[in-house]
BAPA-571965 format. One record per residue (C-alpha): residue in one letter; x, y, z. Coordinates in steps of 0.2 Angstrom, whole numbers, padded with zeros to 4 digits, always signed. Layout:
BEGIN
aXYZ
...
END
This chain:
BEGIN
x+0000+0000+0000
x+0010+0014-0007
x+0002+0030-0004
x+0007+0041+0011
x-0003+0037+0025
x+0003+0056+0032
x-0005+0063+0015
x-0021+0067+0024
x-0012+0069+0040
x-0022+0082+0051
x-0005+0090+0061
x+0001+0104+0061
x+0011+0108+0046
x+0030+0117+0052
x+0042+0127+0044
x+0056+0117+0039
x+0076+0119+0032
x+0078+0107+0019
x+0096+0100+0018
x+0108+0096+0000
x+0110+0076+0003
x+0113+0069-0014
x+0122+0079-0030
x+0125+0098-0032
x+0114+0111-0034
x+0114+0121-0048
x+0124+0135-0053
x+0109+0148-0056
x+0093+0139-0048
x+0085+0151-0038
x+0068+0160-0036
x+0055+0152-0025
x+0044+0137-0030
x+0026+0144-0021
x+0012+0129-0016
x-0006+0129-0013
x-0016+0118-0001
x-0031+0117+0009
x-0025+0116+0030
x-0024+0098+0034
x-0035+0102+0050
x-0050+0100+0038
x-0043+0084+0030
x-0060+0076+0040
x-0075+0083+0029
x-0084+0075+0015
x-0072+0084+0006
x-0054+0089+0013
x-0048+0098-0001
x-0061+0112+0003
x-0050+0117+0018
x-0047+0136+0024
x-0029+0140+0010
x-0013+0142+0016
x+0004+0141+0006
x+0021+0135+0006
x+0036+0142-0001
x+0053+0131-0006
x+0067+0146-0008
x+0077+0139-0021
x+0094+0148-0017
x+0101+0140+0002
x+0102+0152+0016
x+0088+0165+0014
x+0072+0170+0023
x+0080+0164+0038
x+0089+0144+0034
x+0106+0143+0040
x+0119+0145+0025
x+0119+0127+0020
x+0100+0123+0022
x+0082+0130+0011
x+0070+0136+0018
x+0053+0128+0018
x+0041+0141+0025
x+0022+0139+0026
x+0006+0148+0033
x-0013+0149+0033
x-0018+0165+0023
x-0030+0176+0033
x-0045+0177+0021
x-0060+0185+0030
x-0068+0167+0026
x-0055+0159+0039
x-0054+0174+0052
x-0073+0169+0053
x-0072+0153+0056
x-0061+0153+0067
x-0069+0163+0079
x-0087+0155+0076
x-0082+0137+0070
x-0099+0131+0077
x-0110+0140+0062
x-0100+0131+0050
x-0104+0115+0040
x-0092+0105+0027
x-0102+0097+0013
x-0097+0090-0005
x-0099+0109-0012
x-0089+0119+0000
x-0091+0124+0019
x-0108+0134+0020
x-0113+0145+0034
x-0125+0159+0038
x-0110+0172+0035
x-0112+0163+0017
x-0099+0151+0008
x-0080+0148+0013
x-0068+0155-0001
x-0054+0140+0001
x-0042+0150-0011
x-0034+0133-0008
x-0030+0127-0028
x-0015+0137-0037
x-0003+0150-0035
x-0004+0163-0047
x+0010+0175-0050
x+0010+0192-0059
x+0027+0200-0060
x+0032+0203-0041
x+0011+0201-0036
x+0005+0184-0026
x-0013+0176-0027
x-0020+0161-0024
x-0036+0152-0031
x-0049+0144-0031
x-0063+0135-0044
x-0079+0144-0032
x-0069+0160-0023
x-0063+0175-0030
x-0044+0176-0031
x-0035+0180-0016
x-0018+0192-0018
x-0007+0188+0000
x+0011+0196+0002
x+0022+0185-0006
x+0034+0185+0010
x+0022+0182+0026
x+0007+0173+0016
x-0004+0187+0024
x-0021+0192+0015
x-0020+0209+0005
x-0038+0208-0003
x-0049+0200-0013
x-0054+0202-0032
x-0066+0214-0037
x-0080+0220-0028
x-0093+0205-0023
x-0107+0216-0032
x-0096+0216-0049
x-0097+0195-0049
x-0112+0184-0052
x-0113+0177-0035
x-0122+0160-0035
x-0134+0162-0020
x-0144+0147-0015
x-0145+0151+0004
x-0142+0168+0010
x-0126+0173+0008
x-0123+0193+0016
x-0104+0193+0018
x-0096+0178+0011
x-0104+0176-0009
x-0098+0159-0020
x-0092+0162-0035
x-0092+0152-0048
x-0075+0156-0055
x-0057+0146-0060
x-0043+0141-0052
x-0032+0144-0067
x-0037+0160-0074
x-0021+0169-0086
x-0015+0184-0087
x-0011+0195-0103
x+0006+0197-0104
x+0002+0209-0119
x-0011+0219-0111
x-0006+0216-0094
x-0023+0211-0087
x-0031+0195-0078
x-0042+0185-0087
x-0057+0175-0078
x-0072+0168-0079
x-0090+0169-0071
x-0102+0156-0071
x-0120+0157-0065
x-0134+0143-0066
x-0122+0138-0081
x-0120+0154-0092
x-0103+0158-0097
x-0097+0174-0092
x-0078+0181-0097
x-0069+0194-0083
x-0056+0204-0085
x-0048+0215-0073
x-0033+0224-0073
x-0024+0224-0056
x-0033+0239-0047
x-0050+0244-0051
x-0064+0234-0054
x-0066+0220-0063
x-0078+0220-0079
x-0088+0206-0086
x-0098+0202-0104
x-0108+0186-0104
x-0105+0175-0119
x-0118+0174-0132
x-0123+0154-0132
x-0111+0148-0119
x-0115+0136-0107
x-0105+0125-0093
x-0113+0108-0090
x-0101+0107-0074
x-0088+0119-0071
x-0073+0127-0078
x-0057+0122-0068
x-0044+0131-0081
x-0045+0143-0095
x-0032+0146-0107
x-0026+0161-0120
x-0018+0166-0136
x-0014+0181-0143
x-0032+0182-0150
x-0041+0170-0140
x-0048+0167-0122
x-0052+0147-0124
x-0063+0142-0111
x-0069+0122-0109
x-0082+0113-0100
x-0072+0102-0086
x-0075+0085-0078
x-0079+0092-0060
x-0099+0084-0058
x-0111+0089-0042
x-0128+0082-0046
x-0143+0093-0037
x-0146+0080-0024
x-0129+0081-0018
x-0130+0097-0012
x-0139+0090+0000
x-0130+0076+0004
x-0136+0063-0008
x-0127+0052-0019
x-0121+0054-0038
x-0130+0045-0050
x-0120+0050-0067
x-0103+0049-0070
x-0093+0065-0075
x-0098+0069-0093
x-0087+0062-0106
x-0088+0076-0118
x-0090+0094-0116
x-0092+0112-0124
x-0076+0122-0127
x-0079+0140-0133
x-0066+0155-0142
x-0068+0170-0139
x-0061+0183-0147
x-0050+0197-0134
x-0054+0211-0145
x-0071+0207-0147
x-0073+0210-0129
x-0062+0225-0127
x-0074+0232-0143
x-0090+0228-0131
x-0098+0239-0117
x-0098+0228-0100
x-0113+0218-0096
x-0115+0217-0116
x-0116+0199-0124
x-0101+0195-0134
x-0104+0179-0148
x-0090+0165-0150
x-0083+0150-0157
x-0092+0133-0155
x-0082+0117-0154
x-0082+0100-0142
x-0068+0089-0133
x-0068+0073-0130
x-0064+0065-0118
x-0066+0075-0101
x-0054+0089-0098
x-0048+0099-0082
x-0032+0107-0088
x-0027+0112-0105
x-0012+0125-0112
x-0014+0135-0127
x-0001+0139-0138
x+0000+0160-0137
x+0006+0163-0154
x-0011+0160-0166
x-0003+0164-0181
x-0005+0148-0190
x-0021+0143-0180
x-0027+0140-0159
x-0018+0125-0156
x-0020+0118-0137
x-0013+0103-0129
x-0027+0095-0117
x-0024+0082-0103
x-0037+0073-0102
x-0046+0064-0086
x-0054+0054-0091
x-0063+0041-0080
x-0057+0051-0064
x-0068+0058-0052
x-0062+0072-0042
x-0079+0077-0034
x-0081+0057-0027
x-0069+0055-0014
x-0064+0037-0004
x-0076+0031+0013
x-0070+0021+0027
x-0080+0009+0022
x-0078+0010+0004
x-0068-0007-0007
x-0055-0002-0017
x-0052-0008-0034
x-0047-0026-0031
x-0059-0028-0019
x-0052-0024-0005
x-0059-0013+0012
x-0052+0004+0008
x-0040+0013+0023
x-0048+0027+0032
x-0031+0034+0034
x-0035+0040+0014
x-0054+0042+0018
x-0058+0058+0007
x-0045+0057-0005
x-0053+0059-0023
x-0055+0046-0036
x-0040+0042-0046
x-0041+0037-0063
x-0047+0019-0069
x-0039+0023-0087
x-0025+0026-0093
x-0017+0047-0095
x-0021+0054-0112
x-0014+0068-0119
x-0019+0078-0136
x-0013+0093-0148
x-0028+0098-0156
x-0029+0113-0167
x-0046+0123-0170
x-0049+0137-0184
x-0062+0146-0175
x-0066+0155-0195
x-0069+0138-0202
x-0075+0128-0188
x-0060+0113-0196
x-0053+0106-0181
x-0036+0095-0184
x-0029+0082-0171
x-0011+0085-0171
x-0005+0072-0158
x-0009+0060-0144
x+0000+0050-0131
x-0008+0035-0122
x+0002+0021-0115
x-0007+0008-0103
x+0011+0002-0100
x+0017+0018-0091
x+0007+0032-0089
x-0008+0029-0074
x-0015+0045-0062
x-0006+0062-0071
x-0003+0074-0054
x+0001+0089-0063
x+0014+0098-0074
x+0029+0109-0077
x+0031+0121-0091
x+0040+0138-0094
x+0027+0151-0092
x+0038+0165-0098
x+0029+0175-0113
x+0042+0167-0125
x+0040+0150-0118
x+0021+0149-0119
x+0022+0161-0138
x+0036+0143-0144
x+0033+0129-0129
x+0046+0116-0133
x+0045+0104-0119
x+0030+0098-0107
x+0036+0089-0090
x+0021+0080-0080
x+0022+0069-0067
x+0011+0052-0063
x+0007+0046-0049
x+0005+0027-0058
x-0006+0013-0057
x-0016+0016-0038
x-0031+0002-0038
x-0032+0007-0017
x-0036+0025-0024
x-0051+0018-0036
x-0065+0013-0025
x-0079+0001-0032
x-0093+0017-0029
x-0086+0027-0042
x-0080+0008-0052
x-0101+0008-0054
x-0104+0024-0060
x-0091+0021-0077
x-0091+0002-0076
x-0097+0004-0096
x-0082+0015-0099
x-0070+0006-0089
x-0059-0006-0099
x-0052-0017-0086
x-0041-0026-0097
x-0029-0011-0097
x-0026-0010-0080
x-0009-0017-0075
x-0007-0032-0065
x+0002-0023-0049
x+0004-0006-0042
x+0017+0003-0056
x+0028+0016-0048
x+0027+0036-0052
x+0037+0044-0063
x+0042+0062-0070
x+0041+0062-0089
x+0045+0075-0103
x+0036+0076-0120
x+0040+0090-0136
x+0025+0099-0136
x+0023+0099-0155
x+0020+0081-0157
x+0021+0072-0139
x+0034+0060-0141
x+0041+0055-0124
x+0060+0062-0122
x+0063+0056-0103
x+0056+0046-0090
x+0060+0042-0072
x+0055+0033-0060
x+0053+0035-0042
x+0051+0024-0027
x+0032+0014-0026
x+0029+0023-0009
x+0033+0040-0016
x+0019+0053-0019
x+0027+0065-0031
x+0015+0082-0032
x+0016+0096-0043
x+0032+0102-0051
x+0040+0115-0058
x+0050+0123-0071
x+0063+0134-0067
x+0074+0143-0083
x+0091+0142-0084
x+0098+0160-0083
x+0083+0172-0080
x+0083+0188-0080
x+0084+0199-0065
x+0068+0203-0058
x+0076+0218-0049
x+0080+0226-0063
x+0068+0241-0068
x+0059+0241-0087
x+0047+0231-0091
x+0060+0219-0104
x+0074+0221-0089
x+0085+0230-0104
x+0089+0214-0113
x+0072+0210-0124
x+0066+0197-0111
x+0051+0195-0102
x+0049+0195-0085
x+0050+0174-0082
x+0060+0172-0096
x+0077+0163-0098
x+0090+0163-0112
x+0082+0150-0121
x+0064+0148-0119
x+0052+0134-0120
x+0054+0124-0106
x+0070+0113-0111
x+0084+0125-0104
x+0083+0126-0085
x+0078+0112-0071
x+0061+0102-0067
x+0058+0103-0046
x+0049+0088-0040
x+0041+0088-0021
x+0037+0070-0015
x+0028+0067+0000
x+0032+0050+0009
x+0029+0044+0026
x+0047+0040+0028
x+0049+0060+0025
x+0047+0075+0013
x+0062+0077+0000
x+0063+0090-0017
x+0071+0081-0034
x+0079+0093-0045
x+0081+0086-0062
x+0087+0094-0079
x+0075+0099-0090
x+0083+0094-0107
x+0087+0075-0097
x+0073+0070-0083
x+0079+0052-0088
x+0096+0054-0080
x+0088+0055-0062
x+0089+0071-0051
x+0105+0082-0050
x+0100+0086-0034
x+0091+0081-0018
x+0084+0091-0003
x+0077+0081+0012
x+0067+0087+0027
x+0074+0076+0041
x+0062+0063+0042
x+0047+0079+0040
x+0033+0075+0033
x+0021+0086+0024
x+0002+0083+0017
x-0007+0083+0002
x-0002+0100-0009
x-0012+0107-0025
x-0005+0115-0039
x+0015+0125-0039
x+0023+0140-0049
x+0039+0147-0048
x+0043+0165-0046
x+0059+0176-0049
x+0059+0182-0030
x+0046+0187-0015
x+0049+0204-0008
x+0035+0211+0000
x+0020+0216-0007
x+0019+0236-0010
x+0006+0248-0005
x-0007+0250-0019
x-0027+0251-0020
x-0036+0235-0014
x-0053+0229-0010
x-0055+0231+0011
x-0068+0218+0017
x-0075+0234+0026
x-0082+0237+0010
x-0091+0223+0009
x-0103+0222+0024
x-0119+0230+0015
x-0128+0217+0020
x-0120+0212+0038
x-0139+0218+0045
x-0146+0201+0037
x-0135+0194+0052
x-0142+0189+0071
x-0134+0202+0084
x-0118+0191+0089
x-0113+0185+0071
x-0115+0203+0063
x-0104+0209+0078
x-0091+0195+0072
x-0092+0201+0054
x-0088+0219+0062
x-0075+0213+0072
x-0066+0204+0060
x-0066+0219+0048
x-0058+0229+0060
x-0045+0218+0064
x-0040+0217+0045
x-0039+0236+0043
x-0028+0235+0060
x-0015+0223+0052
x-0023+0209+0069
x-0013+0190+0067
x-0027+0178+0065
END
C-alpha cells in the first residue's frame, strides 16, 4: 500500500530547512517554488480539499528567509482570508459538505487550488472563490478580487458577507495587455472577466455559452480566451447530501472567444463565440499564445477520474479490498489510462485538426500535474512539457465510483500490480516521450516546476529588464533549458528532486530532504523570480463589503464587524 498514510495527516504543518544530501545544486537555480493547499485540519470533511488556504514556499537559493547558509527554507502559513478569520472565531456555524463549507456568513472562499504570479504580485485560487492576492513574504491576506457586487454570485442560501463564485482556479494573465483574465459562471452561463490589477473587474456574458459542470482552467492566445467545460460533476441531490447517479460527462463544450471582441463591447453586453467539443473529459489544457497559423492547445485529459467522489472508510478499493480510512476523502483516481492531445481549432472555419496523442497503458496511470516555462516566450514557442504520474493506484479507485463508469472502464488495461510514479517529458509539437523516471512505489510526487536556466533579474527596472526578455523568461525559452523541481511526500519523510529539463531520464542532479518531516497533500505549484514584500497600492478592504451584515443575528454581525476591523488594523489571525 504505497500511498502516504501522512498525505491526509491532520497536524500541524511546520516550517522546515531542507538539507543538500545527494548531488549539487545548480549554478543559477534560484527564485521560489510557491504551493497551494487546503489546511490539513479539515482533512476530515466530505471533502478535505475544501479546507481554509494556506501556502508554502521552497526558496530555491540555500540560506535565505531565515535557513542557516547550508539549508532552504521551507516556509508555510494559513492565509487570513475574511472566510478563515470567521471561522475561526465561530467554528460552530460552519458546516463541510461536498460543495464547499456553508454557513450563515455565506460560503468559505478556500483560495486553496493554485498560485498565481504576476510579476512581483502573489494570489492564490480557487474554482468557487474570487482570487485572493497575499504578500508574497508572510502569506498574509491583502484583498480580494473585485468587488462581490461586480461577480455573479451563485446564492442558493443567504449569503450577506461571504458570496460563492463560480469562478477558476487557473485564470491567465495577458502578458500583452497586462490584465487578468477570468471567468464567471451562473446557473451555467458563461461569463468572461477581465480585470486589470486595481480597479474593478468588468464582465460580458457569452452569447450561447453554457458550462454543463464547471470550468477548472482557461487558457489564452494572442487572439483568444479558450474556455472548456471540465470533468468536476455535483448532481442537485448532492448538495444536500445525496449520492451521484451519473458519471462525470465524457464530452463537453469548449468555446473561443475573441479578446478584441470583448475590449470592442460595453460591460454587461453579450459578446458571440466559437463553438467546438472535446472529448474525452478535460480539467487542464495549455494553449499555444502565438495563433498565427491557428489556436492550437494541448489537453490532458481525465478521463474516467472523479475528483468530486472522494474514498469512505467503508468503501472497497479496486481489487476488492476494504479501503484505509487513513485516505478516507481522497478523490477518485483514474481507472484509465493518462491521455494527452494537440488539437488545433480554426475558429473561421469551424475545421478542427488532431495533431497528436500519447496514451500508453504500459506507463502512464494517475497524471498529478505539470511543469512548463510560463515566460511570454515559452508559452508564444513551448518546446517541452514535464508531467508527473502518480502510476497505477487500484487502493485509490474505489468500487462506488467503479459503478458509475463500469461501461467506460476497460479493465483489461489495468496493469497487474501497483506501477511506480514517474516524471516524464514530451515535445510539445507532437508528444513524443524524451525522458522518463521513475521514483520509489511509496513516493507521492506532487506538482512540479520549471525553473529557466539564466533568468533575468527581476530587480532590474523596465518592463524587458534592458535585454528584450520577459519578466520569467530565460535565455532559451520553451521549457527545455533550465531544471524540473519535484516535491514527494512519503511517510518516511518529505524530500525535493531537482532534475534537468533537457534529461529528466538521468535522475535528479540534486536532492533536498526534510529530516524525516513530513508534509500533506499540496495542490498546484509556480515558480517566481523572488518574493519581496507586497507594495502599497489600492485594494478591495472587506469593510467594504458588509452591506448586507444587518441580514445577520446580533452576535454573528458583531463577528463580521470585528473581524473587519482587525484586518484594517494589520490583527494576526
Amino acid at each position: 500500500m504505497p500511498i502516504p498514510r501522512t498525505l491526509l495527516s491532520r497536524d500541524e504543518p511546520n516550517d522546515l530547512d531542507l538539507r543538500l544530501v545527494a548531488g549539487a545544486w545548480p549554478d543559477g537555480l534560484g527564485g521560489e517554488m510557491v504551493l497551494s493547499a487546503p489546511h490539513p485540519d479539515t482533512f476530515d470533511g466530505p471533502h478535505p480539499f475544501f479546507g481554509e488556504g494556506m501556502l508554502y514556499r521552497l526558496s530555491l537559493t540555500p540560506g535565505t528567509h531565515g535557513a542557516p547558509a547550508d539549508r532552504f527554507a521551507w516556509r508555510q502559513g494559513r492565509i487570513d482570508t475574511p472566510s478563515a478569520r470567521l471561522r475561526a472565531k465561530r467554528p460552530d456555524v460552519f458546516t463541510p459538505t461536498m460543495i464547499g463549507v456553508q454557513s450563515p456568513f455565506g460560503t468559505v472562499n478556500a483560495a486553496n487550488t493554485a498560485p498565481l504570479p504576476w510579476g512581483d504580485r502573489l494570489f492564490t485560487t480557487w474554482d468557487v472563490g474570487r482570487p485572493v492576492e497575499v504578500d508574497p513574504v508572510t502569506f498574509s491576506f491583502l484583498g480580494e478580487v473585485g468587488h462581490r457586487d461586480q461577480w455573479q454570485a451563485f446564492e442558493l442560501a443567504p449569503q450577506p458577507v461571504l458570496p460563492m463564485v463560480m469562478t477558476t482556479a487557473h485564470p491567465v494573465v495577458d502578458p500583452d495587455r497586462d490584465v487578468l483574465w477570468s471567468v464567471n459562471t451562473f446557473f451555467g452561463q458563461l461569463h468572461v472577466v477581465c480585470w486589470d490589477g486595481d480597479g474593478p473587474v468588468t464582465t460580458w456574458p457569452i452569447e450561447g455559452a453554457v458550462i454543463p459542470q464547471s470550468v477548472h482552467t482557461i487558457t489564452q492566445t494572442r487572439d483568444w480566451l479558450v474556455v472548456g467545460d471540465c470533468a468536476f460533476k455535483v448532481e442537485p441531490q448532492v448538495l444536500t447530501g445525496g449520492e451521484r447517479t451519473q458519471p462525470a460527462n465524457h464530452d463537453g463544450p469548449l468555446y473561443l472567444i475573441r479578446k478584441d471582441e470583448l475590449e470592442a463591447t460595453p460591460a454587461g453586453r453579450p459578446v458571440g463565440c466559437s463553438v467546438f467539443r472535446v472529448a474525452p473529459e478535460i480539467n487542464h489544457y495549455y494553449a499555444v499564445y502565438d495563433d498565427a497559423d491557428g489556436v492550437r492547445v494541448l489537453f490532458e485529459h481525465t478521463e474516467n477520474a472523479d475528483i468530486a467522489m472522494t474514498q469512505r472508510p467503508d468503501d472497497l478499493d479496486a481489487l476488492g479490498r476494504p479501503c484505509d480510512p487513513a485516505l478516507a476523502g481522497l478523490y477518485g483516481f483514474p481507472m484509465s489510462p493518462d491521455r494527452n492531445t494537440v488539437v488545433q481549432f480554426d475558429p473561421a472555419t469551424g475545421e478542427v485538426t488532431h495533431r497528436a496523442e500519447l496514451r500508453d497503458p504500459s506507463m502512464l496511470w494517475t497524471r498529478q500535474l505539470n511543469a512548463m516555462d510560463w515566460s511570454a516566450e515559452g508559452m508564444a514557442a513551448p518546446t517541452s512539457h514535464h508531467m508527473v504520474n502518480q502510476g497505477w493506484r487500484p487502493e485509490a479507485v474505489f468500487q462506488r465510483m467503479l459503478a458509475l463508469y463500469e461501461d467506460r472502464v476497460d479493465r483489461t488495461e489495468w496493469p497487474t500490480e501497483e506501477t511506480a510514479p514517474l516524471v516524464m517529458s514530451c515535445t510539445r509539437d507532437d508528444l513524443a516521450v524524451t525522458a522518463v523516471h521513475e521514483f520509489g512505489l511509496d513516493d507521492f510526487p506532487t506538482s512540479p516546476i520549471f525553473v529557466p536556466r539564466d533568468p533575468r533579474d527581476p530587480g532590474v527596472d523596465g518592463a524587458d529588464g534592458g535585454d528584450g526578455r520577459s519578466r520569467y523568461a530565460g535565455r532559451d525559452p520553451g521549457g527545455h533549458d533550465g531544471w524540473v523541481v519535484v516535491p514527494l511526500l512519503n511517510d518516511s519523510g518529505f524530500r525535493v528532486e531537482v532534475f534537468d529539463a533537457a534529461d529528466v531520464g538521468r535522475g535528479p542532479v540534486a536532492v533536498l530532504d526534510a529530516a524525516g518531516a513530513t508534509v500533506p497533500f499540496v495542490l498546484h505549484s509556480a515558480w517566481m523570480p523572488r518574493a519581496v514584500p507586497a507594495q502599497e497600492r489600492p485594494r478591495l478592504r472587506f469593510a467594504d463589503e458588509l452591506d448586507r451584515v444587518g441580514e445577520l443575528d446580533d452576535d454573528l454581525a458583531a463577528c463580521v464587524l470585528e473581524v473587519a476591523a482587525e484586518i484594517d488594523d494589520g490583527v494576526p489571525i
